[in-house]
N, C-alpha and C positions, 0 to 999 in steps of 0.2 A: 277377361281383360279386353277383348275383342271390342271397339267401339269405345268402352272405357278410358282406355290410354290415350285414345287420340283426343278425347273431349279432354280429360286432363291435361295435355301434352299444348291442346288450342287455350286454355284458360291461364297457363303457366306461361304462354308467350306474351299474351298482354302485359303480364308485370300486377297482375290484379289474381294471387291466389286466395281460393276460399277459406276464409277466417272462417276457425274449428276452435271449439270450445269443448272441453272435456269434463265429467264429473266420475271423478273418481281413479285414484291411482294406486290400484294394489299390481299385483304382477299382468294380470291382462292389460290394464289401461296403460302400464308402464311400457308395452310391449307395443302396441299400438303408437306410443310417442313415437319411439324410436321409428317402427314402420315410415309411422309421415315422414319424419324429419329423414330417413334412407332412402326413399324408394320412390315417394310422390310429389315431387317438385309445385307441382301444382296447387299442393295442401299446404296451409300454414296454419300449425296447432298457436293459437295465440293466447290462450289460456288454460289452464288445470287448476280445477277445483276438489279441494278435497277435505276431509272434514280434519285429520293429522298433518297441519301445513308442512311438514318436514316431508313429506312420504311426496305431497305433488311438485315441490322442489326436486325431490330426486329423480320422479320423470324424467323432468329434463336434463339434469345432470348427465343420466344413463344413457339419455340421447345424445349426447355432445355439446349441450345449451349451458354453458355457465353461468350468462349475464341474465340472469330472471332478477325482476323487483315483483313483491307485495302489493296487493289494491285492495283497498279498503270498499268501494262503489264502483258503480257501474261508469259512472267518467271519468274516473283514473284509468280503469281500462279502455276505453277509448284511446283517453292520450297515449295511451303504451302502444297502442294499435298505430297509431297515426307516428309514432315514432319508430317504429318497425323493433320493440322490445316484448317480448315473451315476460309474462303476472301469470302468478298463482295465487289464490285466494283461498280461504276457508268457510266459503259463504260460498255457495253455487249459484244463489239469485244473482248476486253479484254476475256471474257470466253468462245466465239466461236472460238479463234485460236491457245487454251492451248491446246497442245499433246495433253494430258492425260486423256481430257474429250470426252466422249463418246457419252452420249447424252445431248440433250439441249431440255429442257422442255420450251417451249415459252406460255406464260401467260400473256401478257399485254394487249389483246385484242384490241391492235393499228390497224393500218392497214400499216402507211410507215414507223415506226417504226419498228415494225415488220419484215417486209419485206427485211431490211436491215438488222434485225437478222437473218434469216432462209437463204437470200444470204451469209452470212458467215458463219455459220456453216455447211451448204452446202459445202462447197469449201475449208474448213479446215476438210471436211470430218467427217463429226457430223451426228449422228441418231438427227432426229427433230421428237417432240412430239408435238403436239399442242394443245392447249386447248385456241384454238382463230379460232373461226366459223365465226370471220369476215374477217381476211386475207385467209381464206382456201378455202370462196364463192367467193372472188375477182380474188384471182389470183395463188389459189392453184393448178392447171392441169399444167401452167409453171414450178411453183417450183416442183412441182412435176418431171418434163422433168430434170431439173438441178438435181435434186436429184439423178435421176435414173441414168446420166451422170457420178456424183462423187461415184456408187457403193454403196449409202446411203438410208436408209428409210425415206419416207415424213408420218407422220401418224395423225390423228387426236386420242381422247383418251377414254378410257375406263372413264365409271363415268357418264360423260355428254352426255347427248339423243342423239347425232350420233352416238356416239361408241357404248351405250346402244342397240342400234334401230341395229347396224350394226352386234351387237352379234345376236341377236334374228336374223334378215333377215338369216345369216349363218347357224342357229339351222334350221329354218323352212325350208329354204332349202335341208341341208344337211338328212332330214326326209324324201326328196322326192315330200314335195308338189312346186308348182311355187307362191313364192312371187308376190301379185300385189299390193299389200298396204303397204308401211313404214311410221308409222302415229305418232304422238307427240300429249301430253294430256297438253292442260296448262288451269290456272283456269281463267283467265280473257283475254282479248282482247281491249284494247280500243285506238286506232291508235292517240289519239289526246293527251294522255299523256304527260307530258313532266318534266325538271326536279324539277318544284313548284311540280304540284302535287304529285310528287315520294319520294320529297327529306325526309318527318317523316319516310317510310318505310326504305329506305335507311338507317337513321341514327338508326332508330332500331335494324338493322338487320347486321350492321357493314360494307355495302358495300355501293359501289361506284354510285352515283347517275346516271350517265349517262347507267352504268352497268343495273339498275332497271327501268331504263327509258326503253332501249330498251328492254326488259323481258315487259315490258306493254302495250308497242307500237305495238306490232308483228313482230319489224325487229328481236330480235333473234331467233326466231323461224323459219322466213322465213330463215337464216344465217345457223339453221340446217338442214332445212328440202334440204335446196339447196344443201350443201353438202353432203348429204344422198344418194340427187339424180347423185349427181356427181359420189359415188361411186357405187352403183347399175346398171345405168344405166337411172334410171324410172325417167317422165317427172313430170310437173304441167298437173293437169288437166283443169285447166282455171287458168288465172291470180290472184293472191293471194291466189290460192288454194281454196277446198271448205270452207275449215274452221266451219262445222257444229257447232252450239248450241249442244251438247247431255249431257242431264245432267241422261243416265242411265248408265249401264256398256259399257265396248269397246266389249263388243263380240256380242251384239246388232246392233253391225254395219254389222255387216256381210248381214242384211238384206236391209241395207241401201246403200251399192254399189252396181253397177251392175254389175256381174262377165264379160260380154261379153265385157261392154264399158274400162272396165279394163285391160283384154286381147287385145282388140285391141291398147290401148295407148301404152301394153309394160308395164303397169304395171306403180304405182304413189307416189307420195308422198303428204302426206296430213297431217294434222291435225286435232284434237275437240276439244272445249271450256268446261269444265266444267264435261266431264266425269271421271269416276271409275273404273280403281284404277289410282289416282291421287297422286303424278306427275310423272307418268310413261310413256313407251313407249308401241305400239301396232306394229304386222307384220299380215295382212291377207293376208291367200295363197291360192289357189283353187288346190282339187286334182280330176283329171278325170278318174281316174279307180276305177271301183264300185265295187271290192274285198276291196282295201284300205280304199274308202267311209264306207262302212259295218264296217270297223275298226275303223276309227274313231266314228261314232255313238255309235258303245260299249264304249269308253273311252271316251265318254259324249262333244263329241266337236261341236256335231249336224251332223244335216242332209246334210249337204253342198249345193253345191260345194264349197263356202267359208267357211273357218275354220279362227275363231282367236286366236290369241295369243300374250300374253301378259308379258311384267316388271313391278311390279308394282310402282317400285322407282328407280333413279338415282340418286347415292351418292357422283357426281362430285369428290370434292378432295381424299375422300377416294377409288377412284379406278383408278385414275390417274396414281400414282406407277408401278402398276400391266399394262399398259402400256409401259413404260420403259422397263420393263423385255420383255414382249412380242417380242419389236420391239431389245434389244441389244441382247438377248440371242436365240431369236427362229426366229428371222427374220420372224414375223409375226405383218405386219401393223393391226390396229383397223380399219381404212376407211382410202382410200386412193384415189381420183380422178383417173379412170378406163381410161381417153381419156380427151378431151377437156369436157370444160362444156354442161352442161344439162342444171340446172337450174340456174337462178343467180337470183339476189337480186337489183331488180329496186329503184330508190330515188324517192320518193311520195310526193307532198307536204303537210305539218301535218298542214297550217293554208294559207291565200293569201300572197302572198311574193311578194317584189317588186322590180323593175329592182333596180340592183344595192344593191339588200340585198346579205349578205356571208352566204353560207349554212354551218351550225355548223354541220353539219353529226349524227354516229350513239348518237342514245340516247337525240337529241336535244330537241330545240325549234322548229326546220323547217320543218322535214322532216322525213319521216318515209320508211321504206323496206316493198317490198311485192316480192313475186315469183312471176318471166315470166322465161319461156322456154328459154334459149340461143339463137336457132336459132333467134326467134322472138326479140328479144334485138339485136342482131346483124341487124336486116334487118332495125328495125325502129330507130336503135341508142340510145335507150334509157340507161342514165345514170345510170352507177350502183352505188350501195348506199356506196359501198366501197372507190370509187373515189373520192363524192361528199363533203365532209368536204376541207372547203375553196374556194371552187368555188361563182364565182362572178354571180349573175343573172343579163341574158343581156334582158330580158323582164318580166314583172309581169306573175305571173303562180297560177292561181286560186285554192285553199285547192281540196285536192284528184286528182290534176291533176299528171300526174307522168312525171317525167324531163326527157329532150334531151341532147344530146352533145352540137347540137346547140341554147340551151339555156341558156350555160352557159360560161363565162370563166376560163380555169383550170391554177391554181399556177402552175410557170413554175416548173420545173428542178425538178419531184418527182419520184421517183424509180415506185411508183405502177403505176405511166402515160405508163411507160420505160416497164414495163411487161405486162401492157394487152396489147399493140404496140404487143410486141412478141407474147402471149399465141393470140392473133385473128388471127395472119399470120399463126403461128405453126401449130393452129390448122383449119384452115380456107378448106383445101382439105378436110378434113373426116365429112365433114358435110351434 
């Protein structure tokens, strides 16, 4: 929040807060309403879009906003803007090609959905925010290219274990040591999950089943960890990552990498099951000068050459916001794809599937995400898990076996087909 607040705190004086436009309203982007409308004076959410117009009515509701009308177009909401009234729409172009809005927070965690939001806000010249690590692993290095094209920021968000993971990588950096770890702590792993077993926690907890589904499965994890690696640079270390058991502290790992296998990858992204402080994020970094080592040893970080460090919580919607400002006011993305992809997020299969079964994608019955290295997904064609929702299986593919292009048949005529086409060619020379 440091710098943050005050650039917000300088924009909310004027009487001219950044008009924010939202797509998507299930329990995160509901949660995020509230935030602005609580905490950031300087934000003004001036529309939500959602494909269930009742669900982005109730955003606001939940936020204290009674007086919402309906817009049909993009100059109805204008006038609503220019009248200082809060629209909700069931049409998201409708809030991606209003003047007036600035950024566009995308939260649906679609993938072609999506995709055809961020192509137009993109192109009506919009800051995109995103808090969807599943379109940002698929075919965020493109969008990104288009972004950069229309003069605009593509950014993923503060809150959620990338941006989290991507503050800390920044700090430990900007300290002097070299990141070779950007690591994510989650309490359970069990790839077989699906949405029977998920749906009581789900409905306890007020979210979305398939949302909880893939939190248990590992695809969102891998969904982060891939975009971590996208914007750092740092690969997989083997396929699915190591994914250790540790159930003591994160700074106990420092003895469990090994600095030189680490240095030579370039440095990795990884994950632990079950460690403290939970659900936080970790950066290990190694520093090779033994004045600074000495220094760190007084400040109790040990002996090195790995030093850890740690978040020990991620508070998604409440730091979402603080986002926005970042990217409208300081032209400072949270994570942003550096180049083409690193890592991406392969489709696994979660049980035996048989020719002619349709893959229900993230969060399913079918199928599950794990990390591979881009390079290696590009040479053996393996399916990415972002694609896979609606594809037909052209042969039986036995549980944990992980799918090919030529395994399957893809639904014609889909936007995210249309961008990895482009983001493989774009990026196909720098590889």
């Amino acid at each position: 929040m440091i710098i943050v607040d005050r650039a917000l705190a300088e924009r909310a004086a004027t009487g001219r807060p950044v008009q924010v436009g939202m797509i998507g309203a299930g329990a995160m982007g509901r949660g995020i309403a509230r935030q602005i409308f609580r905490a950031f004076p300087g934000l003004r959410l001036a529309a939500v879009a959602n494909r269930t117009l009742a669900h982005a009515e109730r955003a606001y509701h939940e936020a204290g906003q009674a007086d919402v009308e309906q817009v049909a177009d993009a100059s109805e909401l204008e006038s609503a803007i220019r009248a200082g009234r809060y629209v909700i729409s069931d049409d998201p172009l409708v809030v991606c090609q209003a003047p007036s809005i600035e950024v566009v927070i995308e939260v649906t965690g679609t993938v072609e959905h999506a995709a055809h939001v961020v192509e137009a806000a993109v192109t009506h010249g919009k800051h995109v925010v995103l808090m969807n690590a599943e379109l940002d692993g698929t075919v965020g290095p493109i969008l990104k290219v288009h972004a950069d094209r229309a003069g605009v920021i593509l950014s993923a968000c503060d809150g959620d274990q990338p941006g989290v993971e991507a503050n800390l990588y920044r700090f430990v950096r900007g300290i002097g040591l070299r990141p070779l770890v950007c690591g994510n702590i989650k309490g359970l792993q069990d790839p077989y999950r699906n949405p029977t077993t998920q749906e009581a926690y789900a409905q306890t907890w007020g979210l979305g089943v398939a949302m909880v589904t893939s939190f248990a499965d590992g695809t969102k994890v891998s969904y982060e960890q891939a975009i971590v690696a996208n914007g750092t640079g740092m690969r997989a270390p083997k396929r699915g990552l190591f994914a250790w058991e540790h159930r003591g502290h994160v700074d106990e790992l420092t003895s469990r990498y090994d600095v030189d296998e680490l240095t030579r990858l370039g440095g990795i992204v990884d994950y632990v099951i079950g460690a403290q402080p939970a659900p936080g994020v970790y950066v290990i970094g190694a520093h090779d000068d033994p004045v600074e080592r000495h220094y760190m040893k007084l400040y109790k970080r040990g002996d090195g050459p790995l030093y850890s460090f740690y978040t020990p919580q991620h508070l998604c919607h409440f730091e979402v916001p603080t986002s926005v400002v970042r990217v409208a006011l300081l032209g400072d993305p949270v994570l942003t794809p550096l180049a083409g992809p690193v890592v991406e997020v392969i489709a696994t299969a979660k049980r035996d599937l048989a020719a002619g079964d349709v893959l229900d994608g993230i969060g399913g019955y079918t199928i599950y995400g794990q990390c591979e290295n881009a390079d290696v997904v590009s040479e053996e064609h393996l399916l990415p898990m972002g694609v896979a929702e609606g594809c037909r299986l052209l042969r039986a593919i036995p549980r944990d076996a992980v799918l090919h292009y030529g395994d399957v048949d893809l639904p014609p005529g889909r936007l995210v087909d249309a961008l990895r086409a482009e983001q493989e060619a774009h990026f196909a020379t720098t590889r």
